[in-house]
C-alpha angles and dihedrals in degrees: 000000000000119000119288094017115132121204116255122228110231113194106219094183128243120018091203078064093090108060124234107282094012145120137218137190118223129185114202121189115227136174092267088046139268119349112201111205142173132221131192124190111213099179104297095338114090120203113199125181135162103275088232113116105227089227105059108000084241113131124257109233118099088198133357110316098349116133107144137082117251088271089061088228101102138047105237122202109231095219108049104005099251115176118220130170126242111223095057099009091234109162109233110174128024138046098317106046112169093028126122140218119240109261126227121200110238135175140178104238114180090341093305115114102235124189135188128239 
């Protein structure tokens, strides 16, 4: 982020929106082009991140808004099969271990998930 620039809330809608134990895609529009970003709803925490594999810079989702392996525990690149969990985005299996995710700041305001970009 350059100097003196503050961080801007996006309202995304609902945050009941995203099922438990889900996942959902988003693309936001900004002033430097389209950001495409992730969320996961574990109960009431919600876990957001880029959707851009640090591998590669594909994104992560194998079909529309599925980021996670068959066990619903981890978050799995759909290009390599890199394993990353949810609740840091550390990459633990795959090309790129010990890699991250790149985080997003989210928060639940009057029942509407907001982010910041």
């Amino acid at each position: 982020m350059a100097p003196g620039k503050s961080l801007q809330p996006v309202r995304l809608g609902a945050h009941t929106s995203i099922p438990d134990g889900g996942a959902m895609g988003f693309t936001i529009e900004t002033a430097s082009g389209p950001r495409h970003i992730f969320i996961i709803r574990q109960g009431e925490t919600f876990h957001a991140y880029e959707n851009r594999c640090p591998h590669t810079g594909v994104s992560l989702d194998w079909q529309p808004n599925q980021f996670l392996d068959l066990s619903n525990t981890l978050i799995q690149c759909s290009n390599h099969g890199a394993l990353f969990r949810i609740e840091d985005g550390l990459c633990i299996y795959g090309p790129c271990v010990n890699r991250y995710l790149t985080s997003i700041s989210s928060r639940i305001e009057d029942g509407e998930l907001t982010v910041l970009l």
